[in-house]
N, C-alpha and C positions, 0 to 999 in steps of 0.2 A: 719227819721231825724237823724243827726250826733250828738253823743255828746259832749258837749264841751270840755269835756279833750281829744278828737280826732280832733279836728279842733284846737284847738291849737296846738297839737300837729303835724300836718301836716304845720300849718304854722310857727310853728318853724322849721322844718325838712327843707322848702323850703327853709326859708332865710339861713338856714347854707350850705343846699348844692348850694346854689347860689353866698355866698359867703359873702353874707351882714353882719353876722355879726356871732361871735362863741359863741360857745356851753352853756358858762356860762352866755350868755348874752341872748340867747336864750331862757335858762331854767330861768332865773329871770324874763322874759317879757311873758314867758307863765302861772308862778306862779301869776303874778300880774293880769292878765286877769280872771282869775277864781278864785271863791271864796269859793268853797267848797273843802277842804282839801283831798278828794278822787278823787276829779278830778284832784285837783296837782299832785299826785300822781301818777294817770293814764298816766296824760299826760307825765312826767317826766321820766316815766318806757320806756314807748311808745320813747320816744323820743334817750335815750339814749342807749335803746335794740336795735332800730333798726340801729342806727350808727355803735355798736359794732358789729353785726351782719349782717352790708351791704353787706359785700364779699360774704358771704354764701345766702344772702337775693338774691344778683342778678344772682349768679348763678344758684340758682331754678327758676328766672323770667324769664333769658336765656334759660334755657332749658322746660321751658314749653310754651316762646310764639316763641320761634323757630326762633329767631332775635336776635338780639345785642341789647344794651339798648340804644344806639345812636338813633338807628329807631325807637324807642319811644316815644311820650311826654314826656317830663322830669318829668312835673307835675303828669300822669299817673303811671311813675317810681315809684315818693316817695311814690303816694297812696297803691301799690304792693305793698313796701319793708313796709308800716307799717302795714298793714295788714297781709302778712305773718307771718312776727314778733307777731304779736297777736296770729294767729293761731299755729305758731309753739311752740311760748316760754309762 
């Protein structure tokens, strides 16, 4: 099972790289979904690690599935990019 500060975080990650809505608006509507103050947190880290972190994120996703990230799921993308983000940082 996923925890909620990571499925929030993933569905804020989508709607910002989709374009729906930004950053600040993201992180206030991922804050109001969960209610325990370390999953804000998580989710919050999570969220904005991995943004800062895209460029270097996709370039290890590029080189380790041996594709371009076009040929990807999009959706498959952001779960990579937050997840490395976790293991990396």
């Amino acid at each position: 099972m996923i925890g909620p500060a990571r499925t929030a975080a993933l569905t804020a990650l989508r709607a910002v790289e989709d374009g729906r809505i930004d950053l600040p608006t993201a992180l206030v509507q991922s804050r109001e979904r969960l209610q325990d103050d370390r999953d804000r947190a998580l989710a919050a880290d999570i969220i904005v690690g991995t943004l800062r972190w895209r460029a270097a994120l996709d370039h290890v996703i590029v080189h380790i599935a041996g594709r371009s990230l076009d040929r990807l799921d999009p959706e498959v993308v952001t779960i990579l990019r937050l997840s490395l983000y976790q293991i990396l940082h």
